[in-house]
N, C-alpha and C positions, 0 to 999 in steps of 0.2 A: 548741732553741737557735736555728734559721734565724726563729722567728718571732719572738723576742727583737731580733735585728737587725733584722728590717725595723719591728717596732712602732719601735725605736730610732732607723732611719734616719728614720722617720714623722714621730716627733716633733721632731725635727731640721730637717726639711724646713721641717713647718709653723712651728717657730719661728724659720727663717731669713727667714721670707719675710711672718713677722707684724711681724719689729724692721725688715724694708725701709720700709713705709707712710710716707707723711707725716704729720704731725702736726701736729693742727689749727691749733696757734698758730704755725707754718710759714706756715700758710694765712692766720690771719689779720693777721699781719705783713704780708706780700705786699698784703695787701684793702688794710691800711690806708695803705701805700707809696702804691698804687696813687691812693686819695682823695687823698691831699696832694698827687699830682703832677697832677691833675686842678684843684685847685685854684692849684696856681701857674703853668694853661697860661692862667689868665683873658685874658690880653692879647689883644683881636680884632687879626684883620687888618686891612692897612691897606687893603683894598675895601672898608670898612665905609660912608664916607660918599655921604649921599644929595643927589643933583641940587636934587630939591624944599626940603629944609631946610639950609640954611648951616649949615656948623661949619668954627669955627674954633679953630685948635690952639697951642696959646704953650707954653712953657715956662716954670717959674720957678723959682729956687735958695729952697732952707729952708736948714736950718744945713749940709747936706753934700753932696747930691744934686741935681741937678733934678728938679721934677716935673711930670708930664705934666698940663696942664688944656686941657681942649675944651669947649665949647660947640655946645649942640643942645639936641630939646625931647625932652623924656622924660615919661611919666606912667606913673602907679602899676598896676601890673597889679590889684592888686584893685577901681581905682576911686575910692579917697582921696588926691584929688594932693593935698589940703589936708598930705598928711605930708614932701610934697616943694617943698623950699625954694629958694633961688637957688643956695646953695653948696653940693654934693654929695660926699660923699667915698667913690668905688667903689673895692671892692675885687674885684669879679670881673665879664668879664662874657661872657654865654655862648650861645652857638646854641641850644640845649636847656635847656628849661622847667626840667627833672627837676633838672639840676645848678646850677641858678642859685637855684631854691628850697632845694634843701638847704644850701648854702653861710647862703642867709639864715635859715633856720631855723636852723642852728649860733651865728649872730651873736644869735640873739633868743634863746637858752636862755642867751646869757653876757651877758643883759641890756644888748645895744645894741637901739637900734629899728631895726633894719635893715628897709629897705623892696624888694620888689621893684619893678623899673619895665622897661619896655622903649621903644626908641627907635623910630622911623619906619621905621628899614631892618630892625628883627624880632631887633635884638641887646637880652638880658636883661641887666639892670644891676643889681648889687647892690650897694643903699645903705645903706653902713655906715651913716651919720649924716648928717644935712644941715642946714645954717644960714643964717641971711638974708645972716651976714657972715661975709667971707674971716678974719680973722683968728681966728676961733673954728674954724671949718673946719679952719686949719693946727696949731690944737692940739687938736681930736681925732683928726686924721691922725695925728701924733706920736707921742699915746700909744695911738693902736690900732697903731700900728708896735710900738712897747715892749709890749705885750702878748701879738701876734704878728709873730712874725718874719718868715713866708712872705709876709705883707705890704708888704713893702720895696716893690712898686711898686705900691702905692694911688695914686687919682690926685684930679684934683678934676674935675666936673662943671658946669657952670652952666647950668642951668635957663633957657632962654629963653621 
């Protein structure tokens, strides 16, 4: 009879403390949180600008918003600036190689060219899209807003 209880109490024990555990999709909830907020910290600080190359920074209203446009010289980390144009539309941009390329690599599997580039002072720029002319720029801004929402402060680029 005493060893009926304690197998009893045993399996009791172990099955309290199997239904405690997390569960994976707990975990990977949290992962995925955690990506999205990585991607809407894109916004550099404002130490960013460098002595040696001028930028300069306007603002300008679309239908709702202002939006942030700077100027500065940027080139293609792989080497093809031929893919970067005058008007640049960033959507992230980052200290770290690692998070600036997965962002673009996200943008190139939902078939945007996104390119990556980095600027003089060592910040990664991810280019959603880039065009010779502003008004083409403000309408693929737009609908990469309408596509994604975490987007809301893309900005514009110009390529000097």
């Amino acid at each position: 009879m005493r060893k009926n209880w304690i197998w009893a109490l045993s399996l009791l024990l172990i099955g309290g403390m199997a239904s405690c555990k997390s569960s994976q999709s707990a975990y990977r909830a949290a992962y995925e949180k955690a990506q999205e907020k990585k991607i809407e910290e894109a916004a550099p600080a404002p130490a960013e600008t460098v002595v040696t190359t001028p930028s300069t920074t306007t603002t300008t209203t679309t239908s709702s918003a202002p939006v942030r446009e700077q100027s500065e010289r940027i080139s293609a980390v792989d080497g093809n600036d031929a893919l970067l144009k005058e008007y640049n539309v960033i959507v992230g941009s980052f200290r770290q190689r690692l998070n600036a390329q997965s962002l673009c690599e996200r943008l190139r599997a939902d078939g945007y060219p996104a390119v990556l580039a980095q600027n003089a002072a060592g910040w990664y720029r991810v280019v959603a899209c880039s065009f010779d002319n502003r008004p083409a720029a403000v309408q693929a801004r737009e609908a990469l807003q309408a596509r994604y929402p975490q987007f809301t402060d893309a900005w514009f680029l110009i390529n000097k």
